[in-house]
N, C-alpha and C positions, 0 to 999 in steps of 0.2 A: 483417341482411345488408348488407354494405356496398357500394358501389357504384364502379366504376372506368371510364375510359374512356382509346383510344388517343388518343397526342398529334399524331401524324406530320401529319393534315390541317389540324390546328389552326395548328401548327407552319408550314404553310404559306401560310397566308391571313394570319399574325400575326406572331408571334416565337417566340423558344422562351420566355422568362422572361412574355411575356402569355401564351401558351399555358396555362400553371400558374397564373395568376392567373384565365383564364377558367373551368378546371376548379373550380378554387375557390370563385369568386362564383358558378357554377350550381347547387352543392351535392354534387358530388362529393366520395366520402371518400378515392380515392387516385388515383394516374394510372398507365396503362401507358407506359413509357419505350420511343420507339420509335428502335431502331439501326439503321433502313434508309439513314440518309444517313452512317454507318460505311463503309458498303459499295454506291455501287449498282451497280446491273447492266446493261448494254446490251446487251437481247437478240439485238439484229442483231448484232451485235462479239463476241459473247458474252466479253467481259470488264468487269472493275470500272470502272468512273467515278470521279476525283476533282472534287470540287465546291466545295471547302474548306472541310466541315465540321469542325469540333472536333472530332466524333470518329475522323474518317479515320487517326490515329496516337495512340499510345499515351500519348504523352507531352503531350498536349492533353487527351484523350479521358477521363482520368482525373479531371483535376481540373472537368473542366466537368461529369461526371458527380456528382462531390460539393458545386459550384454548385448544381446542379439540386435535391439533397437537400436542402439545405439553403433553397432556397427555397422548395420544395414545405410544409420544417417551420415556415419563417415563415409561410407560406397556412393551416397546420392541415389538409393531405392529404398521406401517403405515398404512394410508389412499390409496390405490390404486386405487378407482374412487368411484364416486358420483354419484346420482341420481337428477335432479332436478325438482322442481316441474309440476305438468301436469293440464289438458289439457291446450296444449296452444293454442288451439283455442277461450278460454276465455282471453283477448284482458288483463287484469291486472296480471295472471298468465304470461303470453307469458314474458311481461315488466320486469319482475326476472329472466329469463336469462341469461343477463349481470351477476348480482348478484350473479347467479348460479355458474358460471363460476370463479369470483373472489372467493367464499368462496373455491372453489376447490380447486384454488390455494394454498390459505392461508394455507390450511390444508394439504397441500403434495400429494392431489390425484392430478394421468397424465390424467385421463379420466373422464369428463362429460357425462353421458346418460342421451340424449335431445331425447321425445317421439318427433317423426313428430306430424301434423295435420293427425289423422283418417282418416279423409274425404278427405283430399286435394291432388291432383294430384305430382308428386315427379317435376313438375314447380314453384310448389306454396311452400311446404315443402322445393325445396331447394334455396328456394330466405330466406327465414328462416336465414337454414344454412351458406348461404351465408354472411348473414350482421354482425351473431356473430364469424367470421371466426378472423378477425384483431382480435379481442379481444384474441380469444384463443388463438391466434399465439403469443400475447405478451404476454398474462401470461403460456406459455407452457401448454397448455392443453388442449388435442385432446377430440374433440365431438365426442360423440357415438352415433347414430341413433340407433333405436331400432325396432325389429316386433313387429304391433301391432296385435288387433284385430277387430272386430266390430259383432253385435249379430242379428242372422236373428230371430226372434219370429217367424214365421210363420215356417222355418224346426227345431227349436230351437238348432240352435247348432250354431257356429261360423260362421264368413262371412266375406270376405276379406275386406283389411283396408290395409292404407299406411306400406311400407314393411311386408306384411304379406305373403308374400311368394319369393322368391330368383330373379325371373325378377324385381319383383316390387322394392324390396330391392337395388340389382343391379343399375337399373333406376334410386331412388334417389340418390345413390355415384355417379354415371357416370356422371350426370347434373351438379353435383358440382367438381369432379374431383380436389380433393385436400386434399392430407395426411394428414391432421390436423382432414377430416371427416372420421369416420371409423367406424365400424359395434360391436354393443353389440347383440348377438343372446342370445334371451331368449328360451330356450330350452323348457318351459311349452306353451309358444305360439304356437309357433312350431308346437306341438303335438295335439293341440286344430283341435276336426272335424268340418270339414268346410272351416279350410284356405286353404286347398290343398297342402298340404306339409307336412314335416315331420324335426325334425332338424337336421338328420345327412346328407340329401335333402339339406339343408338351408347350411351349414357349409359349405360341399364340391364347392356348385355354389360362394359362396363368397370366400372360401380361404382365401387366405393371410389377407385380409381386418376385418375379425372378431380378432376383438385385447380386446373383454371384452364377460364375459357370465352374463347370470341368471339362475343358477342352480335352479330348483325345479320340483317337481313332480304332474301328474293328474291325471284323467282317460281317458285320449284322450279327454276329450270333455268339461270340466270346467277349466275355472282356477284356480286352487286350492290353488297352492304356499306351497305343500305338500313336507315331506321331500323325498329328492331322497331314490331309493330303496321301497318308501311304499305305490307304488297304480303301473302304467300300463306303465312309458315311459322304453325304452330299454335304459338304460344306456351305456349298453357297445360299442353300435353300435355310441351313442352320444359320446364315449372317442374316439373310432377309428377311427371316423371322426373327429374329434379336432387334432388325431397324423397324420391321412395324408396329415392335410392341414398345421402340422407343427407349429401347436397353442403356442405360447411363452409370451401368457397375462395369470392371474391371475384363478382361480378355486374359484367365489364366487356366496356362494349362496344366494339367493333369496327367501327359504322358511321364513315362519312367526313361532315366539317361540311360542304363540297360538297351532301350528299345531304338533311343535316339543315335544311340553307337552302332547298334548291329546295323540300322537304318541308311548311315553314311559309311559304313564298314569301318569305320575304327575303334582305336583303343584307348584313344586321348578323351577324356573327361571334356575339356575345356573346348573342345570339337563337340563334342555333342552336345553341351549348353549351348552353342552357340545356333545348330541345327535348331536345337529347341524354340532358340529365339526367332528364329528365322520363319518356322512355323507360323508361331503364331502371330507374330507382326505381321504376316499376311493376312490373318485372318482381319486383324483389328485394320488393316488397310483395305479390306473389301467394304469391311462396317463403313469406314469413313469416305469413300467411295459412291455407296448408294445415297 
């Protein structure tokens, strides 16, 4: 079972090219390529932000994305899927995309994780999926829908949102019905009170179709993006569900080095990668285990 982790917090405390070097010297076997600074978002403005990332335009955003592979293959780790930027319910995010999808390529990830629309019904989310389908089919690379979540202020705890529990999930593959769309189950959603479910619930109703995760840990009720093992989800029951449905995609996680630092009390980066990796090669050793 091999092991991946995202880069975006990495990326932020380091570089992008140590970033890849630190995945690599902890023992990670690929990395998730993340394209949140493609696109970010100002909630309060509700529009995009420029920062001057390389990827914010096409004509940068390509060749740094084939940098990146190519560095990753001097480390001896690939790119096994991508994040791309959110919400795309803001109508300039949505537009990156395409973009998402081509840097994916570039960079040797099989798997894009595209958030739905929150709000929107799995008719609306999958007229989405639909339109960037050719695309991915020509550059090899399968869309990942993801659970989300949405926030009740009034019981203060989570409240259903597109794919946020196994019908609804379900519902938007079925609309679209085609193997190119496939299911990234974020295991901390999951777990969040309120959406009604639970992930090892989530995993077994989708089966075969979860071909990507998001490893991280809560308290059942924030989203934390903590490392697995160090607050309240049962891991073991979220591995045994991965082996009954027969799970044969990648073991990456999704915690923040932020959390992995405070987690082992330091202040070294390259310590807390390596926490990181520590993680979750457990996890993929309980998989290979049963």
């Amino acid at each position: 079972m091999k092991t991946s982790t995202e880069i975006d917090s990495i990326v932020l405390r380091t570089s992008w090219d140590r970033s890849l070097e630190l995945v690599a010297e902890a023992g990670f076997d690929c990395w998730d390529f993340s394209l949140f600074s493609m696109g970010v978002y100002d909630w309060g403005k509700n529009e995009r932000v420029l920062r001057g990332s390389p990827l914010e335009v096409r004509k940068t955003a390509l060749p740094f994305a084939e940098k990146m592979r190519k560095k990753g293959e001097t480390l001896g780790i690939r790119c096994n899927q991508s994040h791309a930027p959110f919400p795309v319910f803001c109508a300039p995010i949505r537009e990156l995309l395409p973009l998402a999808l081509e840097c994916t390529a570039e960079a040797g990830g099989e798997i894009c994780v595209i958030h739905p629309d929150n709000y929107a019904p799995p008719e609306e989310n999958g007229k989405m999926y639909r339109e960037l389908l050719p695309l991915a089919k020509k550059l090899g690379v399968k869309i990942a829908a993801e659970n989300m979540w949405n926030w009740d202020d009034e019981k203060i705890c989570a409240a259903p949102a597109a794919c946020s529990d196994g019908p609804s999930f379900k519902a938007h593959l079925d609309i679209v019905d085609d193997p190119f769309l496939v299911a990234c189950v974020d295991v901390g959603h999951a777990e969040m009170k309120g959406v009604g479910t639970d992930a090892p619930k989530m995993i077994r109703e989708l089966g075969p179709r979860v071909k990507a995760l998001h490893l991280h840990d809560n308290d059942k009720w924030h989203d934390l993006h903590l490392l697995p093992f160090s607050r309240d989800i049962d891991f073991e029951a979220v591995v045994r569900a991965l082996k009954d449905i027969g799970y044969d995609g990648v073991f990456t996680l999704e915690s923040s080095l932020r959390a992995a630092m405070e987690d082992i009390g330091s202040s070294d980066a390259a310590e807390g990668v390596k926490a990181m990796f520590r993680a979750t090669r457990r996890l993929a050793d309980m998989f290979e285990a049963l």
